[in-house]
CHARMM internal coordinates of N, CA and C (Angstrom, degrees):
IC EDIT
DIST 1 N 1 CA 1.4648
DIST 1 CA 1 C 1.5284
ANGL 1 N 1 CA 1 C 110.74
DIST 1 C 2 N 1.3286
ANGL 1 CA 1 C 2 N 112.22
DIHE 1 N 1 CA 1 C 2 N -49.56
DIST 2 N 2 CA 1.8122
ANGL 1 C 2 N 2 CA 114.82
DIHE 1 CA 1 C 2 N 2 CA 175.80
DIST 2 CA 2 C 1.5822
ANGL 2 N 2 CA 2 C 110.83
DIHE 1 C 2 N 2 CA 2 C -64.64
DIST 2 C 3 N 1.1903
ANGL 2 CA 2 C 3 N 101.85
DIHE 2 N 2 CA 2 C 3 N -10.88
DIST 3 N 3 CA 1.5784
ANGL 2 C 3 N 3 CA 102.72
DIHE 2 CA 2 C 3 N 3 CA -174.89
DIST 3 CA 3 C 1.6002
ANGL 3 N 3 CA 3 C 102.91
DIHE 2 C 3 N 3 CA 3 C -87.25
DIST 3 C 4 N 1.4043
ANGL 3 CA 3 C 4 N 128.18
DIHE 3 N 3 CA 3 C 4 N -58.08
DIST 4 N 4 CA 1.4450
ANGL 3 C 4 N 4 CA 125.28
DIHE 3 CA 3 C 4 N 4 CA 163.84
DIST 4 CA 4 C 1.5533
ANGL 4 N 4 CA 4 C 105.14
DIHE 3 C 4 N 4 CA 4 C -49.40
DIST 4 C 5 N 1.2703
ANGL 4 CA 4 C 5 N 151.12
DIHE 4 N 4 CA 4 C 5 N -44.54
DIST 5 N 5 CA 1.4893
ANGL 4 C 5 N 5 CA 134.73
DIHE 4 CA 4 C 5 N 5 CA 160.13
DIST 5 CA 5 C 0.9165
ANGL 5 N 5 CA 5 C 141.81
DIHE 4 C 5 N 5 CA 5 C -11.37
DIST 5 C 6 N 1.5611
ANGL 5 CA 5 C 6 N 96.93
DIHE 5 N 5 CA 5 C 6 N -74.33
DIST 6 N 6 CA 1.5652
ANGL 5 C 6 N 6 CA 138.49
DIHE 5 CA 5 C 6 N 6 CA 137.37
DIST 6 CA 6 C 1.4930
ANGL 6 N 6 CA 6 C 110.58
DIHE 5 C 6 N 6 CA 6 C 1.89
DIST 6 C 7 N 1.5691
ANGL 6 CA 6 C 7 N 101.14
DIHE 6 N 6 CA 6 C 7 N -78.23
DIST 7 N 7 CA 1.2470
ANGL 6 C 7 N 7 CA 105.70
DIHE 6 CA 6 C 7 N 7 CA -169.28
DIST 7 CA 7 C 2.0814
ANGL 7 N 7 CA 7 C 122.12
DIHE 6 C 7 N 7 CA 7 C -87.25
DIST 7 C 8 N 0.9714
ANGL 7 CA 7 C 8 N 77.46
DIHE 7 N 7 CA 7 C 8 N -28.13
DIST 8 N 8 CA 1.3223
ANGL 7 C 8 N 8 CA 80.74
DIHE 7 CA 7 C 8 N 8 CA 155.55
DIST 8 CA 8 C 1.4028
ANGL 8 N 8 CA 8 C 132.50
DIHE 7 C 8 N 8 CA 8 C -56.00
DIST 8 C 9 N 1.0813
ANGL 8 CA 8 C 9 N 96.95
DIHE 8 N 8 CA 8 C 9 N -79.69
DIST 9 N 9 CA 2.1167
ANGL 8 C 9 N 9 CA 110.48
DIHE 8 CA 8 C 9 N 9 CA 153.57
DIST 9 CA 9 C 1.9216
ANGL 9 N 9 CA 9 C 100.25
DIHE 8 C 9 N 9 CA 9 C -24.62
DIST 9 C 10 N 1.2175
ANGL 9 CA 9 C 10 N 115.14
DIHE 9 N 9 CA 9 C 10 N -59.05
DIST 10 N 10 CA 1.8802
ANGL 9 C 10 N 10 CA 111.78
DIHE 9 CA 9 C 10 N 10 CA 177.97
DIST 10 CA 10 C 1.4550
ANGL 10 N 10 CA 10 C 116.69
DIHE 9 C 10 N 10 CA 10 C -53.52
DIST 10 C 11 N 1.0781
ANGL 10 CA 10 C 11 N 108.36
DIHE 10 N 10 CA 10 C 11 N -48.98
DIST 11 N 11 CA 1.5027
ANGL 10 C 11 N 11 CA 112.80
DIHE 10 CA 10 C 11 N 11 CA 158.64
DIST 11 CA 11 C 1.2796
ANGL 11 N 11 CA 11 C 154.30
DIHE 10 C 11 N 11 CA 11 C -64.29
DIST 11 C 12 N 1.6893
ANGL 11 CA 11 C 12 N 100.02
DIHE 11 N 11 CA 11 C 12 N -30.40
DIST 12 N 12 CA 1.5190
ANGL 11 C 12 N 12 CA 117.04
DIHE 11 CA 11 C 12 N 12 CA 158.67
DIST 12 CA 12 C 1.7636
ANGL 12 N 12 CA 12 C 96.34
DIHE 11 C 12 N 12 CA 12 C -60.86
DIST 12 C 13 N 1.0829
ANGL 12 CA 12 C 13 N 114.20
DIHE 12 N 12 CA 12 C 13 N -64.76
DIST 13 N 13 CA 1.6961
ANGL 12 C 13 N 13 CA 121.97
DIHE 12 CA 12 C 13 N 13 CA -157.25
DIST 13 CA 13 C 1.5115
ANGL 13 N 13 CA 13 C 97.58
DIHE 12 C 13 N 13 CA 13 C -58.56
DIST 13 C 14 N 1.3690
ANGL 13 CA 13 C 14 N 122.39
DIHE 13 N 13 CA 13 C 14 N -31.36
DIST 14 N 14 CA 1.7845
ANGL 13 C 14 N 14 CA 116.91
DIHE 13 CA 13 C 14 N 14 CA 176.23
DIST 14 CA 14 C 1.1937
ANGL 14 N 14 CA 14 C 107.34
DIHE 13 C 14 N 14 CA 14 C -73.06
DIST 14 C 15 N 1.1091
ANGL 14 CA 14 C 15 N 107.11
DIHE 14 N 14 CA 14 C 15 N -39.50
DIST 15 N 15 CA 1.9534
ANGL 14 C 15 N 15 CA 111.79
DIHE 14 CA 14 C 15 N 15 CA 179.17
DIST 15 CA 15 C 1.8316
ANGL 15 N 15 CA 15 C 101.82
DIHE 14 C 15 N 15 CA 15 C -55.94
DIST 15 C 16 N 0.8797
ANGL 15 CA 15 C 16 N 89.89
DIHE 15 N 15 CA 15 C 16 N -55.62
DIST 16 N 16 CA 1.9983
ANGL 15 C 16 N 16 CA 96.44
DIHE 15 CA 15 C 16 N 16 CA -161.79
DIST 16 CA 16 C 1.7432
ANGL 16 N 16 CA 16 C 90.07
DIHE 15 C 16 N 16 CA 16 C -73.21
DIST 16 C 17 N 1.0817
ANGL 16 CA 16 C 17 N 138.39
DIHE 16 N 16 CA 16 C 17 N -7.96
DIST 17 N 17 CA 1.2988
ANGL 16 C 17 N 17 CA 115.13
DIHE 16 CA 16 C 17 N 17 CA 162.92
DIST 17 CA 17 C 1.4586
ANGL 17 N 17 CA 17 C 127.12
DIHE 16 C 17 N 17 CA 17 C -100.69
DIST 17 C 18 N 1.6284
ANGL 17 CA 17 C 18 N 107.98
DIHE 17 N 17 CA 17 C 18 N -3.90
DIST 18 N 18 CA 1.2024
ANGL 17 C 18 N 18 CA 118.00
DIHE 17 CA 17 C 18 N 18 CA 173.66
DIST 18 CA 18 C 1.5521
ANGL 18 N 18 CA 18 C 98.66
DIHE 17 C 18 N 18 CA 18 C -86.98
DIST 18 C 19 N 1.0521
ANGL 18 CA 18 C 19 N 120.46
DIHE 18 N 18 CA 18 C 19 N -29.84
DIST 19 N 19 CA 1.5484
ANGL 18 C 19 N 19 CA 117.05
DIHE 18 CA 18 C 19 N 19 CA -170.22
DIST 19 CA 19 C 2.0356
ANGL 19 N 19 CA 19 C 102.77
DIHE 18 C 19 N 19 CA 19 C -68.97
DIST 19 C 20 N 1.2738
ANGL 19 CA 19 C 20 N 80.94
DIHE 19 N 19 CA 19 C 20 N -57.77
DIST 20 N 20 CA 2.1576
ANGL 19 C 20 N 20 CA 99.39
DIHE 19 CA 19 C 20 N 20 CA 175.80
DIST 20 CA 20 C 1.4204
ANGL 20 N 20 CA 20 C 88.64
DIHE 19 C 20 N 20 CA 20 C -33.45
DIST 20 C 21 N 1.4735
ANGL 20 CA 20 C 21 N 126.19
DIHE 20 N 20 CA 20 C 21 N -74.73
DIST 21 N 21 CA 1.2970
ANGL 20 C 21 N 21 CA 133.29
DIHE 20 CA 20 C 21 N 21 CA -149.60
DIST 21 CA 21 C 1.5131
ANGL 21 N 21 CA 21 C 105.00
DIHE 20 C 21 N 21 CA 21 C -66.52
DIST 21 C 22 N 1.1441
ANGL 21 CA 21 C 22 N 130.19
DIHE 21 N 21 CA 21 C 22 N -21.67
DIST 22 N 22 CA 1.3374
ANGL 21 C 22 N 22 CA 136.90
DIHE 21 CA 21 C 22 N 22 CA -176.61
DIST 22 CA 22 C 1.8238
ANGL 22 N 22 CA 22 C 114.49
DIHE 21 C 22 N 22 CA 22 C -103.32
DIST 22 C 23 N 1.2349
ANGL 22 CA 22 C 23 N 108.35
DIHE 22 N 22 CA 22 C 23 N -15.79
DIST 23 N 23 CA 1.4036
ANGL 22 C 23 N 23 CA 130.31
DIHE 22 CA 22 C 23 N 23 CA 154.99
DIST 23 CA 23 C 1.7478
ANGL 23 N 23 CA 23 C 99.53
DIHE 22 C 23 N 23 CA 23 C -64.91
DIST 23 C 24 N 1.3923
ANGL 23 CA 23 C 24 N 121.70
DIHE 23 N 23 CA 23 C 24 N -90.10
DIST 24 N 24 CA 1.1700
ANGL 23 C 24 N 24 CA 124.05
DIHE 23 CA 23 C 24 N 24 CA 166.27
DIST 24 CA 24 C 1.6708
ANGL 24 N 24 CA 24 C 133.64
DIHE 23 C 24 N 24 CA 24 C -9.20
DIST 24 C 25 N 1.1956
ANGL 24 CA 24 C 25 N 103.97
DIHE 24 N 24 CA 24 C 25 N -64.13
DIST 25 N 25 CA 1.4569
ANGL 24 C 25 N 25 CA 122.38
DIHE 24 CA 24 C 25 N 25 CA 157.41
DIST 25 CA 25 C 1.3545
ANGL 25 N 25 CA 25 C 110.92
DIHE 24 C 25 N 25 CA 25 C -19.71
DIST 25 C 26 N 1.6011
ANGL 25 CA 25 C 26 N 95.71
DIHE 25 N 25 CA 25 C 26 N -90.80
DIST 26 N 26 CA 1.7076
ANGL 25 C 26 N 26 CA 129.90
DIHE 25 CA 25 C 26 N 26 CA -166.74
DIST 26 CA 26 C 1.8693
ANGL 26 N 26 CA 26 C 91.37
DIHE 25 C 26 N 26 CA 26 C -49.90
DIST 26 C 27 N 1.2438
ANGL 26 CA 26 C 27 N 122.77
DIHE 26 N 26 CA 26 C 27 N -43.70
DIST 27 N 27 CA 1.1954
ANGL 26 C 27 N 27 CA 112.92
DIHE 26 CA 26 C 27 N 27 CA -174.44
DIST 27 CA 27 C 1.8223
ANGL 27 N 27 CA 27 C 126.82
DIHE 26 C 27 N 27 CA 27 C -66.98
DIST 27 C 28 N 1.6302
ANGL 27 CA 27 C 28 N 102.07
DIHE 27 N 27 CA 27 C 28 N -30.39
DIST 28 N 28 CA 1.2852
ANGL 27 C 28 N 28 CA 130.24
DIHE 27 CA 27 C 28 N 28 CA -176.89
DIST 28 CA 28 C 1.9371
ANGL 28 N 28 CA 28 C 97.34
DIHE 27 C 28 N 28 CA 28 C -72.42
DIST 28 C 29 N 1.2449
ANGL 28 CA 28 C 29 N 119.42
DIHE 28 N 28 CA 28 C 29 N -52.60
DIST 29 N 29 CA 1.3502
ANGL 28 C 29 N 29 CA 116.92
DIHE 28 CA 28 C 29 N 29 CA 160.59
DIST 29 CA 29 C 1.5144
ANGL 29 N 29 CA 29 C 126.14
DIHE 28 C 29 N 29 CA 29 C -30.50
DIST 29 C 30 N 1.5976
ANGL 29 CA 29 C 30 N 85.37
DIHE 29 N 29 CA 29 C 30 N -63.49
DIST 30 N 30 CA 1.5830
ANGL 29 C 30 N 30 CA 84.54
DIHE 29 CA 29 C 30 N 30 CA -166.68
DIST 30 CA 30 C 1.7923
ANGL 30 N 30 CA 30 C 108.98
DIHE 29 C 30 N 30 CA 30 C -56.05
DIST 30 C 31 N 1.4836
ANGL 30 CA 30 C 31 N 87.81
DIHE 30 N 30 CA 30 C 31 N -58.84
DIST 31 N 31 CA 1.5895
ANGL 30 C 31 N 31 CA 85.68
DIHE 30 CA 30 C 31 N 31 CA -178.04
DIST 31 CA 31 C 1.3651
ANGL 31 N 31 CA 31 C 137.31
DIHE 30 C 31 N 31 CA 31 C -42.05
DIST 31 C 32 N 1.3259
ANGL 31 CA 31 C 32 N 97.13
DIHE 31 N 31 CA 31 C 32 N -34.13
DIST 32 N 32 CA 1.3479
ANGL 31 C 32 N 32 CA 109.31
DIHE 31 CA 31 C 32 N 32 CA 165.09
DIST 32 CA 32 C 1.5256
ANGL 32 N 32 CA 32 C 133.30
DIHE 31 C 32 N 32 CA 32 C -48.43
DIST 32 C 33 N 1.6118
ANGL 32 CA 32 C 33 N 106.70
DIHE 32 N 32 CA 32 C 33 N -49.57
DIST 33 N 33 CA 1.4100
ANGL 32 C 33 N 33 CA 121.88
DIHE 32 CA 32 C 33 N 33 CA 152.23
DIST 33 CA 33 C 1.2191
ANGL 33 N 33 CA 33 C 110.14
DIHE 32 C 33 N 33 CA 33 C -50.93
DIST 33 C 34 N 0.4763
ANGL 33 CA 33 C 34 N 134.75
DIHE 33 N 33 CA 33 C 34 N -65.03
DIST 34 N 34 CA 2.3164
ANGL 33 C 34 N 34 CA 133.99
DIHE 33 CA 33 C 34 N 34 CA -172.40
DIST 34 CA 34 C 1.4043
ANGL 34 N 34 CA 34 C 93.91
DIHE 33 C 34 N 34 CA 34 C -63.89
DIST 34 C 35 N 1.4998
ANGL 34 CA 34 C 35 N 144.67
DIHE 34 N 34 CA 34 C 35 N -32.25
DIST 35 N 35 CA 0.9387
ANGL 34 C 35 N 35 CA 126.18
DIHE 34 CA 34 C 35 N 35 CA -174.76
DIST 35 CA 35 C 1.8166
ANGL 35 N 35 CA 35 C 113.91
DIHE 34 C 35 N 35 CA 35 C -88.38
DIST 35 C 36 N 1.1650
ANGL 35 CA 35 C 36 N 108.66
DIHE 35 N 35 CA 35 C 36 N -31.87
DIST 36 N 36 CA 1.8838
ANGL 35 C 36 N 36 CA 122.87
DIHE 35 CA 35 C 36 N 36 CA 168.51
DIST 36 CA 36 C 1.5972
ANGL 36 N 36 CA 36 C 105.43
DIHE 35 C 36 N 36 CA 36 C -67.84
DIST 36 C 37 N 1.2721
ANGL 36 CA 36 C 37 N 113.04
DIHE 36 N 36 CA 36 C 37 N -44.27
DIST 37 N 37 CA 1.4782
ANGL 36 C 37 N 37 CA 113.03
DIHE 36 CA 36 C 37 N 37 CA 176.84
DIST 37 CA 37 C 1.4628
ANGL 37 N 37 CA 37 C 113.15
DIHE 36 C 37 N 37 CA 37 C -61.09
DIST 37 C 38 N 1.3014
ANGL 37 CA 37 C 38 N 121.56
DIHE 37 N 37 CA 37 C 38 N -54.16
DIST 38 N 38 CA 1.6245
ANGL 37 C 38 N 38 CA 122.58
DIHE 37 CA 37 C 38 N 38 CA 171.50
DIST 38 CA 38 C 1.3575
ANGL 38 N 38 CA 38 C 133.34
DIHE 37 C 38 N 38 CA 38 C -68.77
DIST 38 C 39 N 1.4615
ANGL 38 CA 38 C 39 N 97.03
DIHE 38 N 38 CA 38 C 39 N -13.64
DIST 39 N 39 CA 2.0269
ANGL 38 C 39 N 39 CA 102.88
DIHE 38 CA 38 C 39 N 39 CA 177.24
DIST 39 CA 39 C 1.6906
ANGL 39 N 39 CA 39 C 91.57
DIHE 38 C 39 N 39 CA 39 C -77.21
DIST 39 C 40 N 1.1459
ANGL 39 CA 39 C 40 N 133.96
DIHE 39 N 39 CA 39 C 40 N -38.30
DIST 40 N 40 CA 1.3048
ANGL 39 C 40 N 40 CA 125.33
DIHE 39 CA 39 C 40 N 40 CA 179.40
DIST 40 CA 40 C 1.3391
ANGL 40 N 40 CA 40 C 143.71
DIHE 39 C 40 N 40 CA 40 C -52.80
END
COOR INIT
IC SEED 1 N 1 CA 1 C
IC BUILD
């Protein structure tokens, strides 16, 4: 039973860092636009 936990718990925590990292991303975009748009 602690062993399916286990892995679960590994997977929640891979999930939530792919999401962070894809949070991150989408954020690095945007800014980016507002930042190319205003150097102009």
């Amino acid at each position: 039973m602690s062993y399916y936990l286990l892995e679960a718990a590994h997977k929640g925590s891979f999930l939530l860092t792919i999401n962070y990292l894809g949070i991150k991303l989408f954020l690095v975009k945007k800014y980016w636009k507002i930042f190319v748009l205003y150097r102009k």
